[in-house]
N, C-alpha and C positions, 0 to 999 in steps of 0.2 A: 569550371572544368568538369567534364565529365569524368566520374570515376570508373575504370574499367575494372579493378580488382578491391575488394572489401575485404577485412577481416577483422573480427571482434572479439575479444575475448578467446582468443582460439588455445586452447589445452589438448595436447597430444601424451598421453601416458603408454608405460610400457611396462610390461611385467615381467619381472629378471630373478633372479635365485643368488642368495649369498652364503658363502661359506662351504666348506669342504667336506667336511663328516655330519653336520648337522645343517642343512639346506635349510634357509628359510627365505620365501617369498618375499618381495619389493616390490613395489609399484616405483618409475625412476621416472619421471614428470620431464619428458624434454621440452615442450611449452609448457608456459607456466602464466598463460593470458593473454598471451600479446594482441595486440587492437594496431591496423593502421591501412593508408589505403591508398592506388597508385592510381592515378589521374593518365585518361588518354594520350599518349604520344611520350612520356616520360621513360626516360629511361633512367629506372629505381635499383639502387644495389642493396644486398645485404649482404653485411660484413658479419664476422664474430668467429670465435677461434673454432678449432675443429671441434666436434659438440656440443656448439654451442643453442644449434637448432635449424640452422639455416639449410639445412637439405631437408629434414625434416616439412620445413616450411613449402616449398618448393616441391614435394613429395604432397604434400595433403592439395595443394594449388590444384596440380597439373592431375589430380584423379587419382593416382597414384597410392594414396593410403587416407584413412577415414580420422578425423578428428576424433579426441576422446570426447570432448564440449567444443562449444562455442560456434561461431559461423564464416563461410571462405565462401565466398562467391567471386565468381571470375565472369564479368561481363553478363553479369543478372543471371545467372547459373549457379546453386549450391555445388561444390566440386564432389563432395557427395549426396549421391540421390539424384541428379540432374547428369551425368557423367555424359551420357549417348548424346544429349545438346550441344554438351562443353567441348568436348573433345574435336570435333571438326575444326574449331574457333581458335585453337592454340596449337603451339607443337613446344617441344623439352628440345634442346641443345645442351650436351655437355663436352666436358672436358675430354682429352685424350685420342685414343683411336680406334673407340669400341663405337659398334654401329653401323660399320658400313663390311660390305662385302668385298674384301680385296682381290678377289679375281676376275671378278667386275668391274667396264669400264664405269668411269663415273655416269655417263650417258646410261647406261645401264641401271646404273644405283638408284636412281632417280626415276627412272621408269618405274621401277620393281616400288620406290615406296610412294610413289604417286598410283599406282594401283593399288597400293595397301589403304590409301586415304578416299577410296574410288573418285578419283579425277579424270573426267571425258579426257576422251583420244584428245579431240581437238584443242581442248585447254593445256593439257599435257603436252603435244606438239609443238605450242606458243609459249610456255611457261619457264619448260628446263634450258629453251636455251636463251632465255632472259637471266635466268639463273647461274648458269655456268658463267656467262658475259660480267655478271653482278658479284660474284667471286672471284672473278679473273682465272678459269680453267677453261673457257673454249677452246683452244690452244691443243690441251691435253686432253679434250672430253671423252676421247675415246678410247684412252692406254687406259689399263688395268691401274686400279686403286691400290696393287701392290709395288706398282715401282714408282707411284709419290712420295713427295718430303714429309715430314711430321707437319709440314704446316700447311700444306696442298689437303692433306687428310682433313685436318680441322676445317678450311674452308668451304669443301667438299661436308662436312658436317653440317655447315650453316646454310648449304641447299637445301639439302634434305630435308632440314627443319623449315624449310619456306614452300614444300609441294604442295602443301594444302594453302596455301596464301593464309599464315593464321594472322587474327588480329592483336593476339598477344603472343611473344617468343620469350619463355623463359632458357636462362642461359647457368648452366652450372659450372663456375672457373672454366669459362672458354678459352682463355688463353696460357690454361697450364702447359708445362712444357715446352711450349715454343721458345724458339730465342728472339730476340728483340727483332730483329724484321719483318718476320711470322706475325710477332705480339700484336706490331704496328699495325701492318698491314688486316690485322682482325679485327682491329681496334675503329683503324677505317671505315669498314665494313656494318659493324655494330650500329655508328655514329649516321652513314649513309641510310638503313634500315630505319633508323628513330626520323629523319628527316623526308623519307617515303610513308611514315604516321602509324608507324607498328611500335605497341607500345611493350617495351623490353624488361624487364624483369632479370637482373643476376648476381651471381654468386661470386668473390673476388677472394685473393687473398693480399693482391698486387696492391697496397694503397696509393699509390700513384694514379694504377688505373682505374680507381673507381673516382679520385680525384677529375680527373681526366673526362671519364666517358661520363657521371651519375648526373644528372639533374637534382637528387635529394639520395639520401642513404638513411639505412636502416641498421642500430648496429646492435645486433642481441649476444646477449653475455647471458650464459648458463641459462638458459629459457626465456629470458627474460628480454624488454627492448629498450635499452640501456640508452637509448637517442635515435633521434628522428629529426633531420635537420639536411638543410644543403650541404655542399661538402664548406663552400663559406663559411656560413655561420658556423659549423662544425669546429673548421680552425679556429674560427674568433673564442673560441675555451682557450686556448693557449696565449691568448693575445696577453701580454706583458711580461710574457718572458723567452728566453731563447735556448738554443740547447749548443752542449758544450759533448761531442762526440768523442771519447780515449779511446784509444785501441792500445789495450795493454798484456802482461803475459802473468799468470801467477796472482790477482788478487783474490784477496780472501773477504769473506765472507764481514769481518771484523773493521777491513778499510772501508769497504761500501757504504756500512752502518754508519761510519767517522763524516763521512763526505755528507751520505744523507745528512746528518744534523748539524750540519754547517749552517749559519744564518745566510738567509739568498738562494736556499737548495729548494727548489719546490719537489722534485721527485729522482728517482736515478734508476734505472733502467738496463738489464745488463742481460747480453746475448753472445752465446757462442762461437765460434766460427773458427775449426782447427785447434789449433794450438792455443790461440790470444782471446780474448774477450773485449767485448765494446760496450764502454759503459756510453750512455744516452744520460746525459746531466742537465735535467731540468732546471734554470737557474735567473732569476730576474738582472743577473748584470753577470753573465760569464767572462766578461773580457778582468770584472774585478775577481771573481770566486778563481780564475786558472793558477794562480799562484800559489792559496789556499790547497784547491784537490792535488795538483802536483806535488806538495808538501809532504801530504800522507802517501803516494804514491812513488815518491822519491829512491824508495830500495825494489820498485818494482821495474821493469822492461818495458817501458812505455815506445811503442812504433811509432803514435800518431794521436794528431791532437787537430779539431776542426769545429770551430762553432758557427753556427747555421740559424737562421730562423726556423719555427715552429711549422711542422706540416701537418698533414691531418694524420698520420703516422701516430702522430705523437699526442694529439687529442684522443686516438684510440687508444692508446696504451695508455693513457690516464683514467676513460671511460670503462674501459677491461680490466686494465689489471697486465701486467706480464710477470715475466722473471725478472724480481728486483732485490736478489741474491738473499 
């Protein structure tokens, strides 16, 4: 397979000030070496919680900021020092609704950044409305980009990012905010893109959907590349045990501890939400540990109780780390 993006050792540092009355200098290392590399046609996610490095990453890729050490080449181009080559070759898709002109029809939007990318009349003429067709806004090519949906926006994003026909599209949480139709219908899109051989690059938070869309993932925890695997093999870390989900009101710090060191408890895992909390009970036979943790839980407000096989959710929060009270 042809490698289209390389990275080796790649260290990004930043220089930060601590302290109030008396300042003193840091150096805060958001990479801290990571090596790995995406093959033609692939479509590669990187996961990891919020600075963990993944924009970072994606920032030094696309031109965008200069490595402290190491080397990033995109398609036999240093991303820096080679930038003027690189740049025609790819384009950045992100998240949200920033980037386009909302008083602009989309037919317009796309004119304007297809002349930013200098693409002839005649390519341009043939090009945007493959692209609108390819998102499904033909329809609407020519209303103003201010009375679209949040998800007509976003689509309307992933033209944009395709005026120069690049051969690689990096994508940063493209499908934040959307709601599930939107999400889908992105997701479509993405999936349709990798099978016309543009090879995609992005940022998630969804693990579903990197489940879903990734060919292989990448998942850096605090600079580092904590795994590199399919999302498969990924789950196969959790293989021989199951997870035992509570949704309960009031526990404390003290029960969590008791459950963790239950014999059968591989991990336990607890997330907010309102009111209640939901413990994630990592547990080699939960159908025998539920009578156990409901024990200790017994003077708490338990809503809900649901044991599940292992997703790649849950291999991540093994590989990371989360809030495990």
């Amino acid at each position: 397979m042809n490698k289209v993006i390389e990275v080796k050792n790649l260290v990004r540092e930043y220089d930060s000030a601590k302290g109030i009355i008396k300042k003193e200098n840091v150096k805060i290392q958001a990479l801290k070496g990571i090596s790995f590399d995406v093959n033609k046609g692939e479509i590669f996610g990187l996961l990891g919680q919020n600075g963990a490095g993944k924009t970072t990453t994606i920032k030094i890729l696309t031109t965008l900021l200069a490595p402290t050490s190491g080397e990033a080449e995109v398609l036999g181009y240093k991303s820096f020092g080679e930038e003027k080559q690189l740049r025609p070759l790819i384009n950045f898709i992100f998240g949200g609704e920033r980037g386009l002109y909302w008083r602009l029809s989309a037919r317009d939007n796309l004119t304007y950044f297809s002349d930013l990318y200098k693409v002839d009349k005649k390519t341009r003429q043939k090009r945007i409305p493959e692209l609108l067709e390819l998102v499904g806004l033909s329809d609407r090519a020519d209303e103003k980009v201010e009375t679209y949906s949040k998800g007509m926006k976003q689509r309307l994003m992933i033209a944009r990012g395709l005026v120069n026909d690049p051969e690689v599209i990096f994508m940063d949480e493209p499908t934040i905010g959307l709601d599930p139709v939107g999400a889908r219908d992105l997701r479509k899109i993405i999936r349709n893109l990798s099978s016309l051989g543009k090879t995609i690059m992005l940022t998630t938070h969804y693990m579903f959907e990197a489940d879903e869309l990734c060919d292989r993932i990448a998942i850096i925890n605090k600079g580092e590349l904590a795994a590199l695997d399919t999302p498969m093999n990924l789950k196969s870390i959790n293989s021989g045990f199951s997870v035992m989900e509570v949704k309960v009101i009031g526990v404390t710090p003290d029960k969590i501890n008791k459950i963790r060191s239950l014999e059968g408890i591989e991990n336990v895992f607890v997330s907010q939400q309102e009111l209640l909390q939901v413990l994630q009970i990592q547990c080699s036979n939960c159908s025998d540990m539920t009578p156990k943790v409901m024990n200790i839980l017994k003077d708490n407000k338990t809503l809900g109780i649901n044991i599940r096989e292992a997703t790649l959710e849950d291999a991540y929060l093994n590989l990371v780390g989360g809030v495990t009270a």
